[in-house]
C-alpha positions as CSV (number, residue, x, y, z in Angstrom):
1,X,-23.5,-10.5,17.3
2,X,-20.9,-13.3,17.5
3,X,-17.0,-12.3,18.0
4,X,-15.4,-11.5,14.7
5,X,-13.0,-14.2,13.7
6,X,-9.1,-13.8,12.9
7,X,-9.5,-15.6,10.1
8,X,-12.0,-17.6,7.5
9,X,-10.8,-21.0,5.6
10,X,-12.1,-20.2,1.9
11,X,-11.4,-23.3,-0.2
12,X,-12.6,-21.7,-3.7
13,X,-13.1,-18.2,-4.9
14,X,-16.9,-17.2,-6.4
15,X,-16.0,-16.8,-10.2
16,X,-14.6,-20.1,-10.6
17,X,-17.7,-21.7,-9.4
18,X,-19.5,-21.0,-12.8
19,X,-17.0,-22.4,-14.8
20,X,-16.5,-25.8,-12.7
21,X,-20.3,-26.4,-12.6
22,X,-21.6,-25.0,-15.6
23,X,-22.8,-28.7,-16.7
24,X,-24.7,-29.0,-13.2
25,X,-28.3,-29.0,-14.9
26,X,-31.4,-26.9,-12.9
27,X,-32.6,-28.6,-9.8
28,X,-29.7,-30.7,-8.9
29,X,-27.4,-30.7,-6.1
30,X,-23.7,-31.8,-5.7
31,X,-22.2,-33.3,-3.1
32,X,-18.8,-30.7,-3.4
33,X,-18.8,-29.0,-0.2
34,X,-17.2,-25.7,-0.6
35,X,-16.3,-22.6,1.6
36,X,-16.6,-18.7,-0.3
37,X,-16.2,-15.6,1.5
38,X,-17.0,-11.8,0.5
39,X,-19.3,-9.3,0.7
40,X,-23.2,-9.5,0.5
41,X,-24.3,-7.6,-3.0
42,X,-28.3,-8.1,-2.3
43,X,-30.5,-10.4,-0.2
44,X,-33.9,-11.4,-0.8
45,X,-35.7,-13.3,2.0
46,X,-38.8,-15.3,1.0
47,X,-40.4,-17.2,4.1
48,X,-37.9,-19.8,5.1
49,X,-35.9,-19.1,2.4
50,X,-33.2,-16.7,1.8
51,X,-31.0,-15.5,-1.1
52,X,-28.0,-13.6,-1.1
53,X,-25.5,-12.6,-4.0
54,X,-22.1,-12.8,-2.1
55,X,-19.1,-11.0,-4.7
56,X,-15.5,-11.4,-4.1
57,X,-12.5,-10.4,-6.2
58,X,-13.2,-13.0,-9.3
59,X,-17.1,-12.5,-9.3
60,X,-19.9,-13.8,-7.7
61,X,-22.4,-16.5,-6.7
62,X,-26.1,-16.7,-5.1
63,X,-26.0,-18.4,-1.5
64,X,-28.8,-20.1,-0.8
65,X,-30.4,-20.3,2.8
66,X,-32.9,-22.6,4.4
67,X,-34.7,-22.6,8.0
68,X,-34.5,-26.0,8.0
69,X,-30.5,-26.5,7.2
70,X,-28.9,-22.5,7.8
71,X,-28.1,-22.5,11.2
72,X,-29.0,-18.8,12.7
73,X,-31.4,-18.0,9.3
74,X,-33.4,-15.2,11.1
75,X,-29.9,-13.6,11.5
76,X,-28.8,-14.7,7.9
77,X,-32.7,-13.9,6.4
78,X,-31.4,-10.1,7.9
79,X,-28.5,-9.4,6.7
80,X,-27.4,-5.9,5.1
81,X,-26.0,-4.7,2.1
82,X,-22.2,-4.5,2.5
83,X,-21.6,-7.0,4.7
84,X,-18.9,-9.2,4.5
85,X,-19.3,-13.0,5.6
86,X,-18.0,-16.4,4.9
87,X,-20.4,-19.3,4.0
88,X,-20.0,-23.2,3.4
89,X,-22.3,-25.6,2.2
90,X,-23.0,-28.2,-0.9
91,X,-22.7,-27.0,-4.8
92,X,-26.3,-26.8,-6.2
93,X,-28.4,-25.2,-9.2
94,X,-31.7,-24.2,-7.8
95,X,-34.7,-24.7,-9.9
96,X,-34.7,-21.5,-11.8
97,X,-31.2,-22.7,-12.7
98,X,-29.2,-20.0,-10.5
99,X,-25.6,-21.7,-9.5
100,X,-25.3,-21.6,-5.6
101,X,-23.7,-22.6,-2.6
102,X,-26.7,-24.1,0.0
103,X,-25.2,-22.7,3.2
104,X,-25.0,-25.1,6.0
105,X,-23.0,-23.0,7.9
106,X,-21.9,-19.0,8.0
107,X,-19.8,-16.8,9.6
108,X,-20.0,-12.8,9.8
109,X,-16.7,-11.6,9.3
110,X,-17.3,-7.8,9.0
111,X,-20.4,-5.8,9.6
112,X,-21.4,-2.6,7.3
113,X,-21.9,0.1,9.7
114,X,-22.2,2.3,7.0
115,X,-25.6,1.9,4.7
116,X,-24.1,1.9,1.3
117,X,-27.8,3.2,0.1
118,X,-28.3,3.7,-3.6
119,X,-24.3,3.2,-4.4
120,X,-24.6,-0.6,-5.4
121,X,-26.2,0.9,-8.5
122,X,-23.4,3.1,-9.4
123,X,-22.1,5.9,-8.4
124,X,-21.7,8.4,-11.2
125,X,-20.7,12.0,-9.2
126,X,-16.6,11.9,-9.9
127,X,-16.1,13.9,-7.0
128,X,-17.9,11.1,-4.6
129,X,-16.4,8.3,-6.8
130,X,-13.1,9.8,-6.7
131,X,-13.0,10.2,-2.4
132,X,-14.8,6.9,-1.5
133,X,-12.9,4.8,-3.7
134,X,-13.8,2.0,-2.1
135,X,-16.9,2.5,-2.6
136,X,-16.7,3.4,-6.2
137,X,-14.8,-0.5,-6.8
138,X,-18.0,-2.0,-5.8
139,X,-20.4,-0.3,-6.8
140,X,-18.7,0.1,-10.7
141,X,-17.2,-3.0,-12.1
142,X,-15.0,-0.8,-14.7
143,X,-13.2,0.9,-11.7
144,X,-11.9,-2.3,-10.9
145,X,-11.0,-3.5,-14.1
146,X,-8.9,0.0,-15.1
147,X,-7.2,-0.8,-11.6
148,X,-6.3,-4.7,-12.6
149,X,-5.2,-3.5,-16.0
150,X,-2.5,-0.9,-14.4
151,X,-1.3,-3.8,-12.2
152,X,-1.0,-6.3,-15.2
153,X,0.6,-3.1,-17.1
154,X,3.5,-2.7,-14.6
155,X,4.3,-6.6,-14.3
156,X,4.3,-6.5,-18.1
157,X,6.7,-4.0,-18.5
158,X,9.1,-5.4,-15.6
159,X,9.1,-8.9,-17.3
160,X,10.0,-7.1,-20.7
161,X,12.6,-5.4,-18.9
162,X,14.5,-8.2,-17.8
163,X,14.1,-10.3,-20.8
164,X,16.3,-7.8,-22.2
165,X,18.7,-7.9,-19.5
166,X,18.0,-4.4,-17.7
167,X,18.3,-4.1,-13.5
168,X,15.7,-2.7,-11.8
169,X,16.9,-0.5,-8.9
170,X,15.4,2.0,-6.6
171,X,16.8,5.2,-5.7
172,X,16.2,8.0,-3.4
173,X,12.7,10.3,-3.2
174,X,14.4,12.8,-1.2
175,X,16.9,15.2,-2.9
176,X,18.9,17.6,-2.0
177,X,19.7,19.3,-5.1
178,X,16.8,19.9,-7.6
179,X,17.1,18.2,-10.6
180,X,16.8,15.8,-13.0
181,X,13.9,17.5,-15.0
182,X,12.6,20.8,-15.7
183,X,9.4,21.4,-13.4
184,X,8.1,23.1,-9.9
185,X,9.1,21.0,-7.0
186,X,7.4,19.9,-3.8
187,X,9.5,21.1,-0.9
188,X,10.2,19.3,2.7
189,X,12.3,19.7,6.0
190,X,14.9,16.8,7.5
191,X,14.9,17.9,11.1
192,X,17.9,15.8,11.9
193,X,19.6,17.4,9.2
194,X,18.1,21.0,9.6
195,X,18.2,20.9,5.8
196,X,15.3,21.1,3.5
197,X,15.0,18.5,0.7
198,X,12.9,18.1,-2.6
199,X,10.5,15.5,-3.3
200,X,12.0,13.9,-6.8
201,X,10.7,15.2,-9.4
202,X,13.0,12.4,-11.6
203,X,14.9,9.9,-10.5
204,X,17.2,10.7,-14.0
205,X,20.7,11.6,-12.2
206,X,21.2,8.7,-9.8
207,X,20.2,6.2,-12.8
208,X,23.4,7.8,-14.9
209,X,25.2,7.4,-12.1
210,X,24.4,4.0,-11.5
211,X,25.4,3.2,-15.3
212,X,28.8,5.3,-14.6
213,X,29.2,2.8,-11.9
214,X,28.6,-0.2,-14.3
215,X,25.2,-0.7,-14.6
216,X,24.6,-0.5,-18.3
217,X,20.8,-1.4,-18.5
218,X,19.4,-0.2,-15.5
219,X,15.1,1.2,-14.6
220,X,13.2,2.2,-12.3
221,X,9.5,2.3,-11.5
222,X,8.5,4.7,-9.2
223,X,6.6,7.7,-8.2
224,X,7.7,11.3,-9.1
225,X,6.5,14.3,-7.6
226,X,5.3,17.5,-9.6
227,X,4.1,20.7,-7.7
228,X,1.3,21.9,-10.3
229,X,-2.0,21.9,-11.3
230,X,-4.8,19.3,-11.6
231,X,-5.9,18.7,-14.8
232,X,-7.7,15.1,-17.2
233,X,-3.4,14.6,-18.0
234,X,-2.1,15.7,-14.7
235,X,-1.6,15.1,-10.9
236,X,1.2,16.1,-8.9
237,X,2.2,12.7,-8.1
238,X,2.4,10.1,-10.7
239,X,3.9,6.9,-11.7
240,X,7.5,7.0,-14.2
241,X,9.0,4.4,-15.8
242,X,12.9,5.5,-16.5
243,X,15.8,3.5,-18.1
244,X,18.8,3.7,-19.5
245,X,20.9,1.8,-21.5
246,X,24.7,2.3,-22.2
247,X,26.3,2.3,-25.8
248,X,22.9,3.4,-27.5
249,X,21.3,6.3,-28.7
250,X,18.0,7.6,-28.9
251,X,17.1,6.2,-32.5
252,X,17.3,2.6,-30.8
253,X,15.2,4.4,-28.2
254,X,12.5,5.2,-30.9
255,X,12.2,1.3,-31.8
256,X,12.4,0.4,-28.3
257,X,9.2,2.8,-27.4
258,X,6.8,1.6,-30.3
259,X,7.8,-2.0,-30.0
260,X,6.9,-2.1,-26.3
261,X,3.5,-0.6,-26.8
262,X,2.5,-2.3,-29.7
263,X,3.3,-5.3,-27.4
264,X,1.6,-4.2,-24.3
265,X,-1.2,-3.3,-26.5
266,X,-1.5,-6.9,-28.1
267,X,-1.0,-8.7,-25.2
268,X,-3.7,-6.8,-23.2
269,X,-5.9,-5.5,-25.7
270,X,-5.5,-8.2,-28.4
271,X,-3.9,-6.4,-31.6
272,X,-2.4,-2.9,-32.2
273,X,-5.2,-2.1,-33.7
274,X,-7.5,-0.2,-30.9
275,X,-10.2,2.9,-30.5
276,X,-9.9,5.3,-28.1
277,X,-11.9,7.4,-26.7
278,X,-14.5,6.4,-30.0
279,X,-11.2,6.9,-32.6
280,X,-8.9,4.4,-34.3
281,X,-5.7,4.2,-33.3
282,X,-2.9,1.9,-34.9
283,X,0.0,1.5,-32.9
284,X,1.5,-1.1,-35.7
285,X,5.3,-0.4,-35.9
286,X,7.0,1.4,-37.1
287,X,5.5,5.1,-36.3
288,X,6.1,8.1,-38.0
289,X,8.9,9.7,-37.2
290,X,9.1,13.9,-37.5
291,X,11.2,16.6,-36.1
292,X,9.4,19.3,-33.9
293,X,10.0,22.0,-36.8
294,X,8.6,20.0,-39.4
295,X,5.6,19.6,-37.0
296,X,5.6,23.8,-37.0
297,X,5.7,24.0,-40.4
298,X,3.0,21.6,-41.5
299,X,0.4,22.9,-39.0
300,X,1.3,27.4,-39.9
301,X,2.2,26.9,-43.2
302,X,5.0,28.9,-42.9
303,X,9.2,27.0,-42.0
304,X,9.8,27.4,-38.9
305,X,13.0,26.0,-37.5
306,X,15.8,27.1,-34.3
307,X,17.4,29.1,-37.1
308,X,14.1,30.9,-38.1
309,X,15.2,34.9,-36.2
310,X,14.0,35.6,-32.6
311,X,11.8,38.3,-34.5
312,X,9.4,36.5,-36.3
313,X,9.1,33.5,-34.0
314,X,8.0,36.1,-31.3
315,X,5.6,37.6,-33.9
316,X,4.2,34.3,-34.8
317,X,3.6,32.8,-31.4
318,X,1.7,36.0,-30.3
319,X,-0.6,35.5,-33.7
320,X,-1.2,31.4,-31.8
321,X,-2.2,33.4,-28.8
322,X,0.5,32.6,-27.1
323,X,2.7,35.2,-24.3
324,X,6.0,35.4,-25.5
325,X,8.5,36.2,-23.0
326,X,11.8,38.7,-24.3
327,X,13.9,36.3,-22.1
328,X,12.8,33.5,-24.3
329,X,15.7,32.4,-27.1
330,X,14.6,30.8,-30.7
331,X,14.4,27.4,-29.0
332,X,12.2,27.9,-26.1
333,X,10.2,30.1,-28.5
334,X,9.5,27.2,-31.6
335,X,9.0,24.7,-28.2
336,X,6.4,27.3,-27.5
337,X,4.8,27.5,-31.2
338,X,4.3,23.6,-31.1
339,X,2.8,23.6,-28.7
340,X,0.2,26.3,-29.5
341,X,0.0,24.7,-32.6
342,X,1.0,21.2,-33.7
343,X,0.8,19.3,-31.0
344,X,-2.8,19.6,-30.5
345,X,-3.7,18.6,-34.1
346,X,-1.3,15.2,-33.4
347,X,-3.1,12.4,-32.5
348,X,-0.4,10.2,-33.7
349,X,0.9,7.8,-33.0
350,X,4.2,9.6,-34.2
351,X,7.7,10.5,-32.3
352,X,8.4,14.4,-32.4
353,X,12.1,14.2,-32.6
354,X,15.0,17.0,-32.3
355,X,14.3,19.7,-29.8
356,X,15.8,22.5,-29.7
357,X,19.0,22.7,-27.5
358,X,18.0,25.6,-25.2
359,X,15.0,23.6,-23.7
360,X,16.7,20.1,-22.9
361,X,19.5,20.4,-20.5
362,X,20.3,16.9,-20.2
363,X,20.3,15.9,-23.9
364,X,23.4,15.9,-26.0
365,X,24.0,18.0,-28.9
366,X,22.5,16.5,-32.4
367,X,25.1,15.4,-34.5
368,X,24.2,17.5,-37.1
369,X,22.7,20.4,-35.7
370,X,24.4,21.9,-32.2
371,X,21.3,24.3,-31.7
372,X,19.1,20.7,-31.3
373,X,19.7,17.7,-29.0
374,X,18.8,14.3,-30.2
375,X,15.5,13.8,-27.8
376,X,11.9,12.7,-29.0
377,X,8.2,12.5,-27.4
378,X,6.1,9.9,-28.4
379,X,2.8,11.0,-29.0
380,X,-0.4,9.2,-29.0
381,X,-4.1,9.6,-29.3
382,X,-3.1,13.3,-28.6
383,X,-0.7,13.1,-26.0
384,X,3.0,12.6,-24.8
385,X,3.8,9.5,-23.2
386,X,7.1,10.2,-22.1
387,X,10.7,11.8,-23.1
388,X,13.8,10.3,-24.4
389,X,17.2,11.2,-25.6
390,X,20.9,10.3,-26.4
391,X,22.3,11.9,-22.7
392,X,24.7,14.3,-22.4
393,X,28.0,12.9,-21.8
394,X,30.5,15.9,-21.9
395,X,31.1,17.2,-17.9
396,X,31.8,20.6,-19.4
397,X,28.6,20.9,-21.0
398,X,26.7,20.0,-18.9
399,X,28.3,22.4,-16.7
400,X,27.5,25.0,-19.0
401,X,23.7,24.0,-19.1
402,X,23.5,23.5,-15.4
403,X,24.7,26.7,-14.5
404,X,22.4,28.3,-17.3
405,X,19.3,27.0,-15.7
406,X,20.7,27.9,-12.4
407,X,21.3,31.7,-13.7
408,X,17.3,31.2,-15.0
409,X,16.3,29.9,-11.6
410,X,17.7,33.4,-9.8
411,X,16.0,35.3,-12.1
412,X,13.1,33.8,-11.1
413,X,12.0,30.7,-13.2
414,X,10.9,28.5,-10.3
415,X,10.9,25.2,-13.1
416,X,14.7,25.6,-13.4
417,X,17.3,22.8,-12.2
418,X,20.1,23.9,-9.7
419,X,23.9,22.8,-10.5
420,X,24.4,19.3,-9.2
421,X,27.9,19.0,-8.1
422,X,28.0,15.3,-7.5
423,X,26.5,15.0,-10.8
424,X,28.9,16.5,-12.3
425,X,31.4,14.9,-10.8
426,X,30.3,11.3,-11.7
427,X,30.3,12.7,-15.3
428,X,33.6,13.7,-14.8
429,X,34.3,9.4,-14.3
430,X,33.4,8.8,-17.3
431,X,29.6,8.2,-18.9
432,X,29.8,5.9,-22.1
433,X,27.2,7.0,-25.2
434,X,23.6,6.4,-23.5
435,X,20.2,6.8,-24.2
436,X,17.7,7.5,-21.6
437,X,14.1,7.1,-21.6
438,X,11.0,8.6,-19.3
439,X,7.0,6.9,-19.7
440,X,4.3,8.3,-17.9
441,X,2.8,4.5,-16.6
442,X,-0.7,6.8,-15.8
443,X,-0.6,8.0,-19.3
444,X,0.1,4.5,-20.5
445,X,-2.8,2.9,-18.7
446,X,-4.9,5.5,-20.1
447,X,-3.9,4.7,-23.5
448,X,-4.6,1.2,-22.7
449,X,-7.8,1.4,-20.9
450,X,-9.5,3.6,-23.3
451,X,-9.7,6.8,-20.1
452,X,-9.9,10.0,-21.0
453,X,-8.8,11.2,-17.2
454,X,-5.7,10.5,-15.1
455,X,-7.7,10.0,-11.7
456,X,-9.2,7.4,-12.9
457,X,-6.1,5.1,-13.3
458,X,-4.6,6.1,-9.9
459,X,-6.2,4.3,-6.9
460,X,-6.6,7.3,-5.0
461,X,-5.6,10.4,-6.9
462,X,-4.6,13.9,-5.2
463,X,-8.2,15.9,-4.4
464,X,-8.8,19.6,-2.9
465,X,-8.8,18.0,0.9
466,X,-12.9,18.3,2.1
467,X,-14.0,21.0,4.5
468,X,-15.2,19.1,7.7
């Protein structure tokens, strides 16, 4: 075989082909030379003739090879499945009407060593779709299209971002003190340093920094890491948008969150009116809006509320089949009871507003209610898409709250944040009233791409590493 080339001029990509020619009537040829590269789908040798579907990344197009004109056609009449090569040759519409390109010359630019067998017709094991994604992209045209759709999700949202004047900043994966959210962390060693680091888990305390240091709209996009379980809504690394905006609360929040879906979901899905997963779902604005113990209440019948006593929340979550633990106050226990109980009846969309206090550390006290924090969770088709709230201002609350989760830490909650000194001092500067707000971006494609599982929005999600 001839030396691989660096490099292969293409002058046109397969899928626009169609759409330039689609007047060329059956039996004639053009004179537009043109040059299309990518990967051979199927090959049919017939005698001196020799057909190929060649795909690329906007579709594909049937090459057409001749004894008389392809230069090297045994070699071409031979090729395999998988292999990639570039061809050139004259625009034409054979006589069956197939568009094609009548090579005149060809190039192979990488050989399939590998047989990809049976896979061109779709793989369906997970498992083997999941490891070999690169397989799985050619051999199922959806895979591809969920992956284009995250990509066209994320440029959406940045262009939305900064037509509203936010900055878009990056800050660090490596921290030193856990924080930032409530969840198991990842844990790694600086040599240099002798000092062990977490991978972020949120990248929420350096963004309130930044807008203590003037930045009063300011995101990020980035992964966040979660040590826990795999599970159709889960995987331990995963994709956040965050932002924050100064001199706003979290009922501006609320509008932001449903006016940015219902936008994402109109420009990519063509209305706000969608199914999922076989069930309507209208994301029109505005959404209902609901506090987490009015939830409680609709789905047991009975008010339930922060204020409801210790008691007969304990005795109510154990009748859900839940495991209440003595340690647990009111709030952690209604949080609890939702859980068993309303959220899996939501399918929304609707924000669950007003937490209780003793489960959100970084929120600031409701203004009516000191035992709640002003947060929300939008929830839709049955899930959370991410976490907002007016942010906790006050340096001596915080405080407070820090060194409660620390105290819980000790005791053996392995979920609980650490006290974060240099956090603390920032607040101490001076944070203006802001709101903060946390989206999943996996959970968002999902939404968008009608998939019921997280792996299959993520390229190459985390798998139990194969025995070899």
């Amino acid at each position: 075989m001839a030396a691989v080339p660096y490099r292969f001029e293409r002058t046109t990509e397969a899928g626009s082909l169609a759409e330039r020619f689609a007047a060329l009537p059956a039996g004639e040829e053009t004179t537009d030379e043109v040059a299309v590269a990518g990967r051979v789908m199927l090959t049919r040798p017939q005698g001196r003739l020799a057909f190929a579907t060649l795909r690329d990344s906007s579709g594909q197009i049937q090459l057409f090879a001749t004894e008389k004109v392809t230069p090297a056609f045994d070699v071409f009449s031979k090729l395999s499945q998988g292999d990639w090569i570039g061809a050139g040759g004259v625009v034409m519409r054979t006589r069956k009407g197939e568009l094609s390109v009548q090579v005149r010359h060809w190039e192979m630019l990488a050989e399939a060593r590998r047989s990809f067998g049976d896979k061109w017709h779709g793989v369906t094991d997970t498992e083997t779709r999941l490891r070999q994604r690169e397989v799985d992209l050619w051999a199922n045209e959806r895979a591809g299209e969920i992956l284009r759709m995250r990509s066209a999700v994320v440029s959406s949202l940045r262009r939305r971002l900064e037509a509203l004047g936010f900055v878009e900043v990056e800050t660090p994966m490596l921290h030193a003190v856990l924080g930032g959210a409530t969840a198991k962390p990842f844990v790694t060693h600086h040599n240099a340093l002798d000092t062990d680091f977490y991978l972020r888990i949120a990248p929420e305390l350096f963004l309130k920094r930044l807008v203590v240091g003037g930045f009063e709209k300011v995101f990020e996009i980035g992964r966040v890491f979660r040590n826990e379980g795999l599970s159709p809504r889960h995987n331990p690394e995963f994709t956040m948008l965050e932002l924050y905006q100064a001199y706003a609360d979290y009922t501006d929040l609320l509008v932001f969150v449903e006016q940015l879906v219902a936008g994402l979901a109109t420009e990519l899905r063509g209305g706000t009116h969608l199914e999922y997963q076989g069930r309507p779902l209208d994301l029109t604005p505005p959404w209902r809006r609901a506090t987490m113990a009015e939830l409680v209440t609709e789905a047991t019948g009975e008010e339930a509320s922060v204020h409801t006593p210790v008691a007969e929340l304990t005795r109510r979550l154990a009748a859900a089949g839940g495991e209440p633990d003595p340690a647990w106050g009111p709030g952690k226990l209604l949080l609890e009871l939702y859980e068993k109980t309303a959220e899996p009846q939501l399918w929304g969309p609707v924000f669950v507003t007003d937490f209780p206090a003793e489960v959100s550390p970084l929120a600031r006290r409701h203004r009516h209610d000191p035992d709640l924090v002003e947060r929300f969770e939008p929830v839709v088709a049955g899930r959370e898409l991410g976490n907002a709230f007016s942010e906790l201002v006050d340096p001596d609350d915080q405080r407070q709250r820090f060194e409660a989760q620390a105290a819980a830490r000790a005791a053996g909650d392995d979920e609980a944040m650490a006290v974060d000194e240099d956090y603390l001092r920032a607040l101490e500067l001076g944070l203006p009233p802001t709101a903060g707000l946390g989206i999943g971006i996996d959970r968002l494609v999902m939404l968008l791409a009608d998939v019921a599982n997280i792996r299959e929005v993520i390229a190459f999600p985390t798998l139990r590493p194969e025995r070899r």
